[in-house]
Each structure stands twice: as structure tokens, then as C-alpha cells.
N, C-alpha and C positions, 0 to 999 in steps of 0.2 A: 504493500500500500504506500510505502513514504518513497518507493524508488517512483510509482508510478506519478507520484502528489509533485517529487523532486521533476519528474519529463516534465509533466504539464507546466507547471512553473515555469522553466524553460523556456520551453516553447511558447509560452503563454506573454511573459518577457522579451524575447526576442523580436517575435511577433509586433508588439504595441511601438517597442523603439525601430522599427523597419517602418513602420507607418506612419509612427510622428516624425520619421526623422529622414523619410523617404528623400525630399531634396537635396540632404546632406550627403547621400548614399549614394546615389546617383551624376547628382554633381561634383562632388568631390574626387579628383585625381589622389586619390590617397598616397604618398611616398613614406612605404614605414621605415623607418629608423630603426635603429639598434635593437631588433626582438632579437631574444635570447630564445635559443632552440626555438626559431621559428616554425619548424615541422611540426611542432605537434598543434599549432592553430591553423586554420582555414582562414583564407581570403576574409571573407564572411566574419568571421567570428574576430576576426583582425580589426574591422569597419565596426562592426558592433561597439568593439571593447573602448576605441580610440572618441565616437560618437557618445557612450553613456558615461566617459572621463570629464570629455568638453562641458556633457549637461551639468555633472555634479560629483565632484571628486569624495563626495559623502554617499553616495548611492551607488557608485563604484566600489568602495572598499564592503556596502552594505550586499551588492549583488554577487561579490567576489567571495563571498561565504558559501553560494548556492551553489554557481556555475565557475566552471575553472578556468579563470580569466586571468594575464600575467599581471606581474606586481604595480604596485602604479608607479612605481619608481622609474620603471621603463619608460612609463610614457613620459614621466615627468623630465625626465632628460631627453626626449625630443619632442618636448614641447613649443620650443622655436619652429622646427619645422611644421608643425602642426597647424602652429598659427598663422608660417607664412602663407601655406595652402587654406587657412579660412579669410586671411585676404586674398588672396586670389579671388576667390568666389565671392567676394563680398563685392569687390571691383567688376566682376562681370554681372553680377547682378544689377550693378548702376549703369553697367555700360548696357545693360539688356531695357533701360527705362529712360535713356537718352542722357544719363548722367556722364561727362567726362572727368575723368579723375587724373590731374595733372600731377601730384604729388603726396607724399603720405608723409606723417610725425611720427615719430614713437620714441617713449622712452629710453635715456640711456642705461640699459643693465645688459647683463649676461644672455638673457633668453632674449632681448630686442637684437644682440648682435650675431644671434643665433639665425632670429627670425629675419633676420637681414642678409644672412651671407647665403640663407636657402635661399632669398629672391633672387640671390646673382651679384650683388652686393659685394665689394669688394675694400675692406676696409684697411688699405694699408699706405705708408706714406709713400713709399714710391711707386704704387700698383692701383690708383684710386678708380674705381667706377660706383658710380652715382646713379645710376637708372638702370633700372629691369624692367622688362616686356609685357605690355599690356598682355591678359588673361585673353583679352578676347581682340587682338588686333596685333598685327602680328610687324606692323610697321609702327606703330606709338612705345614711346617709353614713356614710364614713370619717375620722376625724382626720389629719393628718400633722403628726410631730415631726421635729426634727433633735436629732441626738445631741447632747448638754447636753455633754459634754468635750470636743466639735468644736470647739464657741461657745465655749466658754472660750477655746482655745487660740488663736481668730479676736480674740477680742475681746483677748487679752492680747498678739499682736501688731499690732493695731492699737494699742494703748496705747500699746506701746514705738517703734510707729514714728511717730508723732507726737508723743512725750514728752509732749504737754498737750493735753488734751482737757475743753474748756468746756462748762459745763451750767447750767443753771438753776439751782439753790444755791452754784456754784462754780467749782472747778477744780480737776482732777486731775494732780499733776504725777507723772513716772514718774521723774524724780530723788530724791523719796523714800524709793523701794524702795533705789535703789542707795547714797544714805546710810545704808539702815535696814542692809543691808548691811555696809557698812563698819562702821559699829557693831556690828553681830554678831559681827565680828573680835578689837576687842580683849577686853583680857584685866579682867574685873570685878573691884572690890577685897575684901578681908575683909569678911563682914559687919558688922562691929560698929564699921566705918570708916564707913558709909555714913547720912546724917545722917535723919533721923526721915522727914523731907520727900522722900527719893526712895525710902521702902520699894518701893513700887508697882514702880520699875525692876525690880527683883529678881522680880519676881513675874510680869512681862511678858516681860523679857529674857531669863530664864533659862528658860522655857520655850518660847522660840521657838529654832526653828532652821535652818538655812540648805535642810532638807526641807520646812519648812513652804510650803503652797500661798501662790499672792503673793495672789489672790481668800480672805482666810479671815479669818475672826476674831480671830485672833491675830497677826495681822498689822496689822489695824484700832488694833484693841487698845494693841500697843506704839508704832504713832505717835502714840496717842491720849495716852498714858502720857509719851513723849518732847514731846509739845506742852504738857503742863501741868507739864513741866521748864523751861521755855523756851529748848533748845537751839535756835543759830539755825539749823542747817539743817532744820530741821521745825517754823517757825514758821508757815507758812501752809499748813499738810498738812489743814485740816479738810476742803475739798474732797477731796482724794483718800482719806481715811478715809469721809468718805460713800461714795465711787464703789466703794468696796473693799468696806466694807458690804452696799452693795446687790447686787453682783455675786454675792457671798458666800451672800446671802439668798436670788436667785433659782436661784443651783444646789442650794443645798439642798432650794428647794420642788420642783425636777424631779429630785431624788435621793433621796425619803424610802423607806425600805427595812423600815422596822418598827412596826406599830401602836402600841406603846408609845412611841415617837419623841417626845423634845422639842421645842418650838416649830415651825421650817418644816420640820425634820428628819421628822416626824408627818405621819400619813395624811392625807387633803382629804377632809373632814369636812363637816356642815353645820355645825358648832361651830367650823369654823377656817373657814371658806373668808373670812367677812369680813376677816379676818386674811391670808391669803394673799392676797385679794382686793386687798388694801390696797397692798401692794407690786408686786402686776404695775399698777397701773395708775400707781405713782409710778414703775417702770420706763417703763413707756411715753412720761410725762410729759418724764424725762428724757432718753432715748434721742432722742426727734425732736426736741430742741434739745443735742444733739449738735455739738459745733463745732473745728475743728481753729485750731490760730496764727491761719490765715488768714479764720478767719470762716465757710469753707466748711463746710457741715452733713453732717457726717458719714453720716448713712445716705443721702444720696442721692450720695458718691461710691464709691469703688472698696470701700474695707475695712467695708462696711456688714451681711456677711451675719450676723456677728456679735450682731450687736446687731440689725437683723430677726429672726435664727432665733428667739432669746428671745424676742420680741415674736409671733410664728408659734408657738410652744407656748403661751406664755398664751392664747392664743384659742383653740387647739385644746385645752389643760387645763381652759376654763370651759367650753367645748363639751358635755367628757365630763361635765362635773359636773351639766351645765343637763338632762340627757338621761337618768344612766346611773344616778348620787346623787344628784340633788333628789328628783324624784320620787319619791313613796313606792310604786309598784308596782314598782319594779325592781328587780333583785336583786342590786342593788351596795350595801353601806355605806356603803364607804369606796374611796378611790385611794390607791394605791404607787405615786406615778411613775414610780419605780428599775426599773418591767416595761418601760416605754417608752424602757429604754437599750438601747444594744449592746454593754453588758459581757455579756451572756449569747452573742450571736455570738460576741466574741473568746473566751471561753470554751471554748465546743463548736471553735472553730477551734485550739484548743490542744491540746483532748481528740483530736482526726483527728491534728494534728501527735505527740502524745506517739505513737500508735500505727502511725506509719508516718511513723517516723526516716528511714526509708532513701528517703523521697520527700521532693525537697526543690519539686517544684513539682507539687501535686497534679492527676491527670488523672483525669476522671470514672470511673474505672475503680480508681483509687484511692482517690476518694474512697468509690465505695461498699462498697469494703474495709474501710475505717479504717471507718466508720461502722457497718457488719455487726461490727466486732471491740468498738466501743463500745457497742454495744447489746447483745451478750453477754456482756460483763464486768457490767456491770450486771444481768444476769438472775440471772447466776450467784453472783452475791456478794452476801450479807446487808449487807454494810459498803459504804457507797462506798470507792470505790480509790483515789480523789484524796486522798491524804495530803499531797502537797506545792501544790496546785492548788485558792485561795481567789479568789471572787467580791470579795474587796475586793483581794487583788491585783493581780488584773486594774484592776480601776478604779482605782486607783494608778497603776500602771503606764501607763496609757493618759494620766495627767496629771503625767510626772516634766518634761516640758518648762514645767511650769508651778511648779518649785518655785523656792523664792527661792535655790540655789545656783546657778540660770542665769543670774542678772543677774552674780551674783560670777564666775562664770566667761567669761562675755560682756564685761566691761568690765575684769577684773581688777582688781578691787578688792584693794586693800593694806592692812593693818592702820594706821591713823592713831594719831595719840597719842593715849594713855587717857587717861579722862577723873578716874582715880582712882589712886590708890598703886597698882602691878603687887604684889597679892597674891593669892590665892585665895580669891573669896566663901565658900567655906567648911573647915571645917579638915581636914586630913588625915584621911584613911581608907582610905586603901590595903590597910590590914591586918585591914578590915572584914569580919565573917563574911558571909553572907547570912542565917543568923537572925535578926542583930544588925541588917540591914539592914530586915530585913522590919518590925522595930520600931519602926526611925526614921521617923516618917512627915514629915520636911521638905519641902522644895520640892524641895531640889535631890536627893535622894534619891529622890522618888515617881517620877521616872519610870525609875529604875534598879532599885526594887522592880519597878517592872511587869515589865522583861523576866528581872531574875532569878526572877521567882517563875515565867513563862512555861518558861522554861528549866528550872528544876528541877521544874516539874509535867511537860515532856516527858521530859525523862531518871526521872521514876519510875515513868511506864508503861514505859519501854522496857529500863529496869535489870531484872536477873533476883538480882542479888546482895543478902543482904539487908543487908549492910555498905557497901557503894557508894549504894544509898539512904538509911542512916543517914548515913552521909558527907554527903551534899547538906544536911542542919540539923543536922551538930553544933557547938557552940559554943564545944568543948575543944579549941586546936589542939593542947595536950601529949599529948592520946591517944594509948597505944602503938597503930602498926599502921593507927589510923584518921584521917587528917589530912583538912581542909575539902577538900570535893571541890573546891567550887570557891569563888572570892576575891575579895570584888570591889574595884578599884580605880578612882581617881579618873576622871574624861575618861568615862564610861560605859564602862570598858573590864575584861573579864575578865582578872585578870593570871594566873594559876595554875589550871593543871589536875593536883592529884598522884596520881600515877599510886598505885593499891591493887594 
């Protein structure tokens, strides 16, 4: 009775997932990977096993109790492949509903370089290709990107786990950051202490801060600013300000987001590309002389995919350009790299998460809930509904391991001795209106104008009172009845909210 209960089962199983999963079956070009004693599985039971893996690696280990199906570990190591063959099919599937698919993103890890090298994918510095063969056209290629904040965050611990990393104009030391750091601690003196010759500090200093990205400008910038002081611990930083530079330059070229955009922040144009041109190739130059303490060349050991992926978008970025913007019959201008991110997936994966709170690990079943309830809300509402839910958010967010508070908090840095009289670069203002603020247009003020004006332009759409919004710019505190809504005080901090 339980051998014949165990057939039906079976068969009964096998059956349901050939029928829901007929497409997969069907369309799928299956290329298995590394089976162990493959003889003793059938074609069939091969498609089965790799089809009820994809569905749910929990229902898999639960079916592998009943029927004799290999370990999942097998599959779990060619899962790259797997994946690359469910883009395949994902791409012909758009190409079967008039979708053309110019180029894909994906993560940078292990199983993305996996899934990359089965497309054809060729990830190496002297050996690079950039595009594999449409699915269903046999003259198109594809580009392949890896997400530009992956590489960052690859590239920024490879920095810090070899602290120095040698290159052709130099050296980048990652003791830098963590003195720039410590300098960021202490406390700046009165302005009118500080001698003609270090204005610049002021101007560097005071607008950097311990959020700012370590790859950025303004990071550049202040060791740039600290080296023609000639403190000694940033006397030999010009290498690492090139490195920082450069790093800085290339994420902007594969983040530009707005036509009007300045310099690599701006579309790829035929009027810039010499220009962007210029810097992927002085990346390149520098990347494959690439060298850690020991002399060993960085991209051809462990922490290289960093500095390949960049190197794997520029050739897939001139690709698009040689193909899609040079030519004058195409019907491109210009590129927005910022399409070729996946702040838009984490996006839409926020947009599912906001609508189905009460799933904390979403099952196909849920997902096509939450995505039926997002695409409703949207039909139905003149206004998008994401009021709290920004695309530079997200991309923020996806790069807070990369701000300069994680060195301060990784190494614990302590405030050292100042370098100046312990006073206040600037005077008192605590009892500053925000009128009064909007006025002053100083250094140290403008970026406290920003977020007060930010704040009192949201609170006057949302006030209904017309005295609570006179409140937010009056500049009388003796007012009967109407006191400053709000106050701003030193440190970027709101001290008083009086209640009307």
C-alpha cells in the first residue's frame, strides 16, 4: 500500500509541475551543469528537478524526501547558469510582444559572474566582451552592466582591505580617509582667528561631513585643500586624491540622470563622449596596473571584480554609443546611464513591500497581489502616492556603507587636538529666525537655508491655518499670539517648535 500511495504521489507531483510549469519545459534550452552520476537521472527528471528548485528551494528539499532527486547543492553551484538560460527566455519572451531589450544590470557577486560568463560574457582585462546574442535574433546583441553601487562598495573594500593600492601616477593610501576623519572631529576656531592662508579650510571643511561619500568630490577636494596646508599626515595624499577622483568621475559617468546635467553628471552625447571617453580609458590604464604592498596586480587576484565591472561597463557604454548615438539613423540622442541601474528594482521592490506589510517573505502568490494593488493605485490616482518614496533615496540608501562615518565608526576615531583656539567658526545664532536665515547667505548657513526652506515649503502645503503659515516667516518674535514657528539653532539643529 505505501509503495503504491509513494507511485501515485509521484506521478501525481510530477504531473501538476509539467502543467504549471509547461512553458518553462518547453521553452527552456536546459544546459545542465555539473550532475554528479548523471546516468542514473533522465532528461525529464533532470527539467523537473532544476524547474521545482527555481519554484522553491523549500519544496525541493521537502519533495527530495519522497522522490530521488540530486542534492541541491548541485544545483546551487550552477545556478549562474540556470539563471542565465531564465534570461534568455525572459528576453525572448519580450522580444515575442515587441519589447526590445538593448541591455541588462545585475548584481556584482559570484553567481552574477557566473551568470555572465554563460551569456558569453567575457570578463577579463585584456580579453573584454561586453555583449551576447539576442535569444531570438541572431544578428542583435545585448550589452551587460553590473550595478555601478555594487562596484563601488567592491572597490571600497578592496581599498580598505589592502590600505595601499599602487598605480601608475601613484599611491592611494586609505589612512587618509581615516585622518580626514579625525579631522572632521574636532572643533574649528572663530572665523576671524583663522589666518588669510587657510580661508580654503573653511570652505572645504565645513562642508564636508562625516555622510559625505568616501569616492566624491568633496572628499578629493578637502585632502586637496589639507595638502597645500602642509599638515603632515596628508603630505603624500596626491595619489589617493587622484584615485578618489577618478572613482568619483566614473560613477558619475554611469549615474547621469538629467539632460541638463553638468560635466560627467550629463547625458553621452556626441559632444561629450571625447570627454567621457577620456576617463574610461585613463581608468583602464590605471586599473590593470593595479598593485597591492606586495606587488601583486590587483585585478588578476581575489578582490578584482570591482575594478573589472567598471572596466565591463565602459565597453559595454561605448558599445551603446558606437550602435545606438553615433549613428545618425537611430533614434537615440543621447544616454542616461542612471536607466542601466537597479535603483529602479529596489524601488518597485519597496513599492510590493509598502503594500503587503503583513508578508515578510514574499511568495508568488503574493507577489502578484502586491503588484495587482500597485498597479491600481496608480490607475486610480491622478497624483503618484509615493509621498515618502524618492529614487535618490533609494540610491542613497543603497550607498550608506560607503559614507565616510564608517571609517569613524570602524576604527573609532577620537577627536585629537585642534589645530586652532576651541571656538566657534562662526558667531552665535541660536536665536536666528529662519527669515533672517534665508538672508544670510554664508557658508556655514547655506546649507541650513536648504533644509529650512525645505521644511517650511513642506509645512505650507500641509498647514491649513493661515496664522501657522505666517508663523513659519515672521520676523517679530514680540508678536502677540504669533511666535516663530520655528528657530533655528547652531549644530544644524531645530531648537523650538511653539506650539499656536
Amino acid at each position: 500500500m505505501s509503495k503504491c500511495y509513494d507511485r501515485y504521489l509521484k506521478m501525481l507531483l510530477y504531473t501538476f509541475f509539467i502543467t504549471k510549469n509547461k512553458f518553462i519545459l518547453t521553452d527552456f534550452k536546459w544546459e545542465l551543469y555539473n550532475w554528479r552520476e548523471t546516468a542514473e537521472y533522465s532528461t525529464e527528471m533532470k527539467q523537473f528537478a532544476c524547474t521545482l528548485y527555481l519554484c522553491s528551494s523549500k519544496v525541493y528539499d521537502y519533495v527530495r524526501k519522497i522522490l530521488k532527486l540530486p542534492h541541491s547543492s548541485i544545483l546551487r553551484t550552477a545556478s549562474g547558469y540556470l539563471h542565465a538560460q531564465l534570461l534568455r527566455l525572459t528576453i525572448g519572451k519580450l522580444s515575442d510582444i515587441g519589447i526590445t531589450v538593448l541591455a541588462v544590470t545585475s548584481d556584482a557577486t559570484a553567481h552574477s559572474v557566473q551568470m555572465a560568463k554563460a551569456l558569453g560574457i567575457h570578463i577579463d582585462g585584456d580579453n573584454m566582451k561586453c555583449t551576447f546574442q539576442h535569444p531570438s535574433s541572431s544578428s542583435q546583441q545585448i550589452a551587460y552592466f553590473f550595478d555601478s553601487c555594487h562596484l563601488l562598495r567592491l572597490i571600497r573594500n578592496a581599498f580598505q582591505n589592502f590600505q595601499s593600492v599602487h598605480f601608475l601616477n601613484g599611491t592611494a593610501h586609505w589612512q587618509h580617509l581615516v585622518e580626514l576623519v579625525a579631522l572632521e572631529e574636532q572643533e574649528l576656531p572663530n572665523l576671524e582667528r583663522i589666518p588669510r592662508k587657510l580661508a580654503n579650510l573653511k570652505n572645504h571643511i565645513l562642508k564636508l561631513n562625516c555622510a559625505a561619500q568616501l569616492f566624491s568630490e568633496s572628499v578629493a577636494g578637502a585632502l586637496e585643500c589639507l595638502l597645500s596646508l602642509g599638515l603632515p599626515p596628508f603630505q603624500n595624499c596626491t595619489g589617493t586624491i587622484h584615485f578618489l577622483r577618478l572613482i568619483n568621475n566614473l560613477f558619475d559617468i554611469f549615474n547621469s540622470r538629467n539632460y541638463y546635467g553638468k560635466g560627467f553628471r550629463g547625458p553621452l552625447l556626441p559632444e561629450t563622449f571625447n570627454k567621457i571617453n577620456h576617463v574610461l580609458i585613463e581608468a583602464k590604464t590605471i586599473f590593470v596596473t593595479l598593485a597591492d604592498t606586495s606587488n601583486n596586480q590587483i585585478i588578476k587576484g581575489k578582490r578584482k571584480l570591482g575594478f573589472l565591472g567598471f572596466l565591463l561597463n565602459a565597453e559595454s557604454l561605448k558599445w551603446l554609443y558606437q550602435n545606438y548615438v553615433s549613428p545618425k539613423i537611430m533614434p537615440f540622442p543621447y544616454l542616461l546611464t542612471y536607466k542601466f541601474s537597479q535603483d529602479h528594482l529596489e524601488l518597485f521592490l519597496k513599492l510590493l513591500r509598502q503594500v503587503s506589510v503583513t508578508v515578510s517573505n514574499l511568495t508568488c502568490m503574493a507577489f502578484q497581489k502586491a503588484y495587482h494593488n500597485v498597479e491600481t493605485r496608480y490607475r486610480l490616482q491622478d497624483e503618484v502616492f509615493l509621498s515618502e518614496v524618492s529614487i535618490l533615496d533609494i540610491s542613497i540608501a543603497r550607498r550608506t556603507d560607503l559614507a565616510l562615518w564608517t571609517v569613524q565608526r570602524q576604527y573609532g576615531v577620537s577627536i585629537v587636538k585642534t589645530l586652532f583656539d576651541k571656538e566657534d567658526i562662526c558667531c552665535d545664532w541660536s536665536d536666528c529666525l529662519l527669515s533672517e536665515a534665508l538672508l544670510d547667505l554664508s557658508d556655514h548657513r547655506r546649507n541650513l537655508t536648504c533644509c529650512a526652506s525645505y521644511i517650511a515649503d513642506k509645512l505650507s502645503t500641509l498647514l491649513t491655518c493661515e496664522d501657522c503659515i505666517s508663523a513659519l516667516y515672521t520676523s517679530d518674535l514680540k508678536t502677540s499670539k504669533i511666535g516663530s514657528l520655528l528657530c533655528v539653532k547652531k549644530e544644524n539643529v531645530l531648537d523650538k517648535l511653539d506650539k499656536h
